[in-house]
C-alpha positions in Angstrom: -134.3 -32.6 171.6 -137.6 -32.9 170.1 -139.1 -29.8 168.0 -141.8 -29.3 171.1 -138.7 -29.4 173.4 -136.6 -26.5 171.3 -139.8 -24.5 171.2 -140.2 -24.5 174.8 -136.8 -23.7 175.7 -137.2 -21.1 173.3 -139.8 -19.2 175.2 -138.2 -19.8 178.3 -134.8 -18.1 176.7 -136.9 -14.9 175.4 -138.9 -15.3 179.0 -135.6 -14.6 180.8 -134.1 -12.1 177.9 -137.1 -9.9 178.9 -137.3 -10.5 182.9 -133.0 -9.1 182.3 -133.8 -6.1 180.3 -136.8 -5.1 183.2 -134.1 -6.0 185.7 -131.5 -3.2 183.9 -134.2 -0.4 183.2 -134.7 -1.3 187.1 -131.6 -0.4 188.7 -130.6 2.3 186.5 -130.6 5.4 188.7 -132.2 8.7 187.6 -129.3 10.9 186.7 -129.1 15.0 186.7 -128.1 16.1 183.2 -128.5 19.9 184.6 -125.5 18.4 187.1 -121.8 18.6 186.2 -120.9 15.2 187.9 -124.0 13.5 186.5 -123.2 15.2 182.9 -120.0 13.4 183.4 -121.1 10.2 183.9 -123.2 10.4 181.1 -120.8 11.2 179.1 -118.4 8.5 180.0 -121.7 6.1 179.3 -122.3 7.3 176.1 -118.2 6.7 175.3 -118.6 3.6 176.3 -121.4 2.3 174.7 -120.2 3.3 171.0 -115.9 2.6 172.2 -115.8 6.2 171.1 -112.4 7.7 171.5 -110.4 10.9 171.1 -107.0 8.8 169.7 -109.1 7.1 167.0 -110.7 9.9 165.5 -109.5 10.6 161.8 -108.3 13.6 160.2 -110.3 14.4 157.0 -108.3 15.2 154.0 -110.1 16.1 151.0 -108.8 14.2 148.1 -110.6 15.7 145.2 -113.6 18.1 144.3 -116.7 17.7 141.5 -118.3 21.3 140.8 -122.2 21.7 139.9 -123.0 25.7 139.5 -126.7 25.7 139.7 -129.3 28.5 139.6 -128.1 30.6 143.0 -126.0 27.9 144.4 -123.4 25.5 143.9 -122.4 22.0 144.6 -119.3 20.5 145.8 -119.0 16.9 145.6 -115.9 16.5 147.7 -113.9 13.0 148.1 -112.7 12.2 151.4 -110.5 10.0 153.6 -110.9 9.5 156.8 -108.8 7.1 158.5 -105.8 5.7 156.3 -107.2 4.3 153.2 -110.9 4.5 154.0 -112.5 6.5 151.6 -115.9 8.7 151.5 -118.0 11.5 149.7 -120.1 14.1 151.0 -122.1 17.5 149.0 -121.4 20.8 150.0 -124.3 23.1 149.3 -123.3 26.9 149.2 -125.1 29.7 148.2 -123.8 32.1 145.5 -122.8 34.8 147.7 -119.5 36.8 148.1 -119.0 35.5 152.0 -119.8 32.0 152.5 -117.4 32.6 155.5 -120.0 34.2 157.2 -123.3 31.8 156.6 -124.2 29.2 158.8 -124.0 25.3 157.9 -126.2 22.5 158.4 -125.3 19.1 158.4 -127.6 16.7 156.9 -127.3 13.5 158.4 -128.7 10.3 156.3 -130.9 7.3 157.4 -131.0 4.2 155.5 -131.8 3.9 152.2 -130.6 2.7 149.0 -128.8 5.9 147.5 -127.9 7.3 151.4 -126.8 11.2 151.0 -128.5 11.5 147.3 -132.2 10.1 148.3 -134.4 12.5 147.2 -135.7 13.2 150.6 -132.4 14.5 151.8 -131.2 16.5 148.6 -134.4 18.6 148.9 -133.3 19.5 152.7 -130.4 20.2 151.1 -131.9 22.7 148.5 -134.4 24.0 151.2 -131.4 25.3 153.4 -129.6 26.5 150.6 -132.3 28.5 149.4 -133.0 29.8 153.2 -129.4 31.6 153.4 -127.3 28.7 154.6 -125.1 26.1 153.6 -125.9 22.2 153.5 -123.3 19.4 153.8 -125.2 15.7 153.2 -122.7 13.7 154.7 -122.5 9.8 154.2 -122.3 7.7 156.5 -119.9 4.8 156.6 -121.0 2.0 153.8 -124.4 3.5 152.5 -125.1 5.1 149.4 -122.0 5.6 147.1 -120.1 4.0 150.0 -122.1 0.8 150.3 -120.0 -1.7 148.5 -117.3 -1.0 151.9 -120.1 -2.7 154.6 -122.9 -1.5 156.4 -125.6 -3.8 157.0 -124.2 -7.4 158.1 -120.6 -5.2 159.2 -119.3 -7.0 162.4 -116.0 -5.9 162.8 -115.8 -2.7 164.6 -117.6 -5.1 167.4 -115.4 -7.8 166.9 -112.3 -5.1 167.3 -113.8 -3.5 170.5 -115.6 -0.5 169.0 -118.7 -0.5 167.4 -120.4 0.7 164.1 -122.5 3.5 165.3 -119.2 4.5 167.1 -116.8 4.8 163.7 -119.6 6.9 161.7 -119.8 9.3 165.0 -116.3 9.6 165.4 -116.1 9.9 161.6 -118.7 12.9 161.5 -117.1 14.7 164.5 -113.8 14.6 162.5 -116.2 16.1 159.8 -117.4 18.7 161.7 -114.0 19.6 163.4 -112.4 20.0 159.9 -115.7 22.4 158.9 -114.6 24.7 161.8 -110.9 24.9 160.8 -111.8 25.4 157.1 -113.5 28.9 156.6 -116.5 27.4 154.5 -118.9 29.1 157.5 -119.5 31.1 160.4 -118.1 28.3 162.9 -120.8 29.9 165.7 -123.4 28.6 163.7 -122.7 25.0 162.7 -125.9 22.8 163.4 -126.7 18.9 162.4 -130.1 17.7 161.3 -131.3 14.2 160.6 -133.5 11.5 160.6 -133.7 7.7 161.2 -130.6 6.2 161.4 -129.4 10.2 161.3 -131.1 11.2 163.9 -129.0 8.1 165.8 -126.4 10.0 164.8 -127.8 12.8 165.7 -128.5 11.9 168.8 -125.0 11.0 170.2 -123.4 13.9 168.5 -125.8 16.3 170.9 -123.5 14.8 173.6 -119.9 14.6 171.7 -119.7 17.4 169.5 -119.6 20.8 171.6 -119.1 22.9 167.9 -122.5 22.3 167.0 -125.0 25.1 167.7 -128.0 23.9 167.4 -128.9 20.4 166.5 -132.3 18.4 165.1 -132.9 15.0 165.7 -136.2 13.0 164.3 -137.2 9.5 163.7 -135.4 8.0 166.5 -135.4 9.6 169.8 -137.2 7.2 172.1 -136.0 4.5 174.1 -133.1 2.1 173.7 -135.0 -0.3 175.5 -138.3 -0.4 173.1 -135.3 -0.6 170.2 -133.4 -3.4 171.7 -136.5 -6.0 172.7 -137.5 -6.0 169.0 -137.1 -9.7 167.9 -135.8 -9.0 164.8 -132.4 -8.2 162.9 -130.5 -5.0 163.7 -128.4 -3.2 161.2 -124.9 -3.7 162.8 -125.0 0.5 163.5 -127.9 -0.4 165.6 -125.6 -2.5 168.1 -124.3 -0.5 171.2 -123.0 -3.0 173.7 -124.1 -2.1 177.1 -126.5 0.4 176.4 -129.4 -0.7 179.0 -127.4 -0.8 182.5 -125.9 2.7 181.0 -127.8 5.0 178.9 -130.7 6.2 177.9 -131.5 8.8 175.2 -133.0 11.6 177.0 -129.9 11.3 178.8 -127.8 12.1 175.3 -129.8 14.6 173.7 -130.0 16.4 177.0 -126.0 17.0 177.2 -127.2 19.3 174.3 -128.7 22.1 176.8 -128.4 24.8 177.0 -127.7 24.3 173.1 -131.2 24.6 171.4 -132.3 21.1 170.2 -135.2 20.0 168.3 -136.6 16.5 168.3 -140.3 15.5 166.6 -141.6 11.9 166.1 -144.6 10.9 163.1 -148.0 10.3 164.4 -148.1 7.6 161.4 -144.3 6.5 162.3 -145.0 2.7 162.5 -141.3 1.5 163.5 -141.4 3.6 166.5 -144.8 4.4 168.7 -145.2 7.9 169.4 -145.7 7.2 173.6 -142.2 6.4 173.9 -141.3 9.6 172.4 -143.0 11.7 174.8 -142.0 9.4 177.7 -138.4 10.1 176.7 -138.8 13.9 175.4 -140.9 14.8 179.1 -137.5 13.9 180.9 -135.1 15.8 178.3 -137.6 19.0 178.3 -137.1 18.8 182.5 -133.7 18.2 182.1 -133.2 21.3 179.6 -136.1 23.8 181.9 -133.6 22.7 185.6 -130.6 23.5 183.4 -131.4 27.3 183.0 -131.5 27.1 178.9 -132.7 29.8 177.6 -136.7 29.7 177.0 -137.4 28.1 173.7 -134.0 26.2 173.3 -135.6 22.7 173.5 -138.6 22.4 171.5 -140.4 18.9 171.0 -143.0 17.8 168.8 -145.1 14.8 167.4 -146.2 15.8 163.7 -148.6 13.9 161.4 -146.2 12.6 159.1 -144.5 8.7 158.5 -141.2 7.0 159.5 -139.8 9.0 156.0 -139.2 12.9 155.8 -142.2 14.7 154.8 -142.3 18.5 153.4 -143.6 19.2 156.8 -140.8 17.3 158.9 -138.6 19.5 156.6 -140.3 22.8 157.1 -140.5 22.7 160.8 -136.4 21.6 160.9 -135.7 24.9 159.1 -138.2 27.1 160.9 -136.1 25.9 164.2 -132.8 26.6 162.8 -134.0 29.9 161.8 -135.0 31.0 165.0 -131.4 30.5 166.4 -129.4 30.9 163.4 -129.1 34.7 161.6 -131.0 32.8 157.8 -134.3 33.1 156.6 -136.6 29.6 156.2 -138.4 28.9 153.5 -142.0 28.0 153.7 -142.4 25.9 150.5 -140.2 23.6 148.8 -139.3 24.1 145.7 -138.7 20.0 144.3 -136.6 21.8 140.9 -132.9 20.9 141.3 -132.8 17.5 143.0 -130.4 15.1 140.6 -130.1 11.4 140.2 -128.0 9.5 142.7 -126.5 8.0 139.2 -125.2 11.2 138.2 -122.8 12.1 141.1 -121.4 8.4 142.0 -117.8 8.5 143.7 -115.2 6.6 141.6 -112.9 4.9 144.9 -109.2 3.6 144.8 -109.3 -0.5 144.4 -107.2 -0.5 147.6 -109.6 1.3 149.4 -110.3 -0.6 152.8 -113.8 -1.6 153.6 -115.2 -1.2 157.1 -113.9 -4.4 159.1 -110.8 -3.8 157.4 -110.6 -0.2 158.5 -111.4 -1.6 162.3 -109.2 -3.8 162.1 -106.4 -1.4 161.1 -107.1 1.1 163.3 -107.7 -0.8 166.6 -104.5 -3.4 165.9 -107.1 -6.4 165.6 -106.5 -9.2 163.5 -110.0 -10.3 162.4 -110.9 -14.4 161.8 -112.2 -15.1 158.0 -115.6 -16.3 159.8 -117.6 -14.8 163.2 -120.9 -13.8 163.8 -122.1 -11.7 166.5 -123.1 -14.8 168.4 -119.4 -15.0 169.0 -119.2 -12.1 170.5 -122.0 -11.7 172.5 -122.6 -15.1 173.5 -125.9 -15.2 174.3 -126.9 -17.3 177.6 -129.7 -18.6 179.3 -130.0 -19.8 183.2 -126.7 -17.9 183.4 -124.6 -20.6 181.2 -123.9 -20.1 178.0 -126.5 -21.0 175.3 -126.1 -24.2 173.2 -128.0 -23.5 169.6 -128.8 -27.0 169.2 -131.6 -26.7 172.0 -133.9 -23.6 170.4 -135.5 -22.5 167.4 -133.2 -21.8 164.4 -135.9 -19.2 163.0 -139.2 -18.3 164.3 -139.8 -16.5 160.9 -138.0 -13.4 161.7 -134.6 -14.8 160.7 -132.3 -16.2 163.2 -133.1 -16.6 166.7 -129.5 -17.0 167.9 -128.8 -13.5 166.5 -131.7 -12.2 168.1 -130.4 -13.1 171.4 -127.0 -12.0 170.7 -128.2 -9.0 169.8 -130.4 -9.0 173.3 -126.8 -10.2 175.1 -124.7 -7.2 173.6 -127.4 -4.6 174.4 -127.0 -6.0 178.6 -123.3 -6.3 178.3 -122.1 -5.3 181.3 -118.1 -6.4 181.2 -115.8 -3.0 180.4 -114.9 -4.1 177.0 -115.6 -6.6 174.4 -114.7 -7.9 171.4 -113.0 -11.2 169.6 -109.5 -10.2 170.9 
């Protein structure tokens, strides 16, 4: 084919991509969150989509503790596995006060970023909660920050095993949170989960799978799967969520939440994500939370004049919600003093610790090939035949074209299961 020839059929393959994800936003009925059999079904949908499962979550066992006694508070910098072999960090903030037993705890749920838990952004949420009456735990999430060297970015293998990325890190943090409640470091009535970006992804699937957490605030994601998915670019791999257009939306997650309070905000300035599809998707969770019966003021949504990034007042407003529900007392201006270098508090891991296709493969029974891409697993197809490379683009000048489909194909998948088994 000619270079005029592979352009064309390009088009025509994005052409059809977008006429299919109009087609599934089509016939996707309204559901009834405030219904039970609805609820369920949204729940199944949202199992399905990550290949979140009770059997595979882990049991965390802390292997080993780091002190830091700091003016009022201390840190714990405690080392984790999760599954067998797969290894992890996370800070526990706790004020100095004779009853810790009795304080609430906030999770603080990372986004990318170069140092994950320890950017600065997050270890000053970290010191604002502390220094508001409650106890912080900055998780990390699977192969970011001192975890990084295990796979994040380019990790296909929970796909390629019949689970996902996304789904491992929730699973993992539910285990988190599950082991929080059983081990008398708070009040388990008042355990809630914050976070932004990629954490308030996380965020916004464990508002539907994790039933312990009190109150929960998600920011910097809550939208629509369908304005994430037709972006013609490279997804992190904890961005892909197999057949998540004929099955779920995210109104539809956060709003298992109710009658939980939840908080979700969006920045006016946010350029990765336009503020309309915000409030398109937040009008449908705040009718989904008022038909519910949830209290008054347990969903409260709000578009701020701040970035993609935390700001002091994305910060502020997430503790000012938490202390309306939780018994602590928010502070109203940060206080910067305290936040460390990420070099200072790096995790030292076993050399047989597994990284993340390893750890999918282990735990699923999968026996991964030395090469794949996601284009092998979600073969991407055009005229309803699969796709031969050779007759598009290689790279429009977004990187590869092929992987943009695939990633188009695996948001539409519409088999049960899927996977390189």
């Amino acid at each position: 084919m000619t270079d005029s020839e592979k352009l064309m059929r390009t088009l025509e393959v994005f052409d059809e991509y977008e006429r299919r994800f109009a087609s599934a936003r089509a016939a996707r009925v309204l559901r009834r969150p405030w219904l039970e059999p609805d609820r369920e079904d949204i729940l199944r949908s949202v199992r399905s989509i990550l290949g979140f499962s009770e059997e595979l979550i882990p049991r965390i066992t802390i292997k080993g503790e780091r002190i830091t006694r700091c003016p009022g508070y201390t840190i714990r910098e405690l080392t984790f596995t999760s599954w067998e072999r797969f290894w992890g960090e996370m800070s526990l903030y706790t004020p100095d006060t004779a009853n810790p037993e009795k304080l609430p705890l906030i999770l603080v749920c990372p986004g990318h970023g170069a140092d994950g838990r320890l950017y600065a952004g997050y270890q000053q949420m970290a010191l604002n909660i502390v220094r508001s009456g409650a106890s912080a735990l900055l998780i990390e999430n699977i192969g970011q920050g001192c975890r990084k060297d295990f796979g994040h970015w380019q990790s296909l293998g929970p796909l390629a095993c019949g689970i996902s990325l996304q789904g491992m890190i929730v699973m993992e943090t539910v285990a988190v949170i599950r082991r929080v409640c059983q081990s008398g470091v708070c009040d388990p009535r008042y355990i809630g989960a914050c976070g932004n970006s990629g954490g308030g992804t996380l965020t916004t699937f464990l508002a539907a799978l994790s039933p312990e957490l009190g109150a929960v605030a998600s920011t910097g994601y809550p939208s629509e799967f369908g304005y994430i998915f037709a972006k013609e670019r490279g997804h992190c791999a904890c961005n892909l969520l197999p057949g998540v257009l004929p099955k779920l939306e995210m109104w539809e997650s956060l709003a298992l939440m109710s009658p939980r309070p939840l908080y979700v905000s969006q920045g006016e300035r946010d350029h990765l994500i336009p503020v309309e599809y915000f409030n398109r998707s937040m009008r449908k969770a705040a009718a989904s939370y008022k038909l519910s019966g949830a209290p008054a003021g347990a969903f409260y949504a709000k578009a701020l004049q701040t970035a993609h990034s935390w700001e002091e007042a994305d910060r502020l407003a997430i503790l000012a919600f938490f202390g309306r529900h939780f018994p602590m007392e928010p502070v109203t201006a940060e206080d910067p003093e305290g936040i460390r270098g990420p070099e200072t508090v790096r995790a030292d891991f076993p050399a047989d610790a597994l990284t993340t296709d390893e750890c999918a493969a282990n735990i699923t029974g999968v026996q991964l090939p030395d090469k794949f891409g996601l284009e092998d697993i979600f073969p991407p197809a055009f005229g309803g035949k699969p796709l031969d490379p050779d007759t598009v683009c290689a790279d429009l000048g977004r990187g590869s074209v092929m992987r943009v489909f695939a990633q188009m194909e695996c948001a539409l998948w519409d088999k049960p299961a899927w996977g390189l088994a």
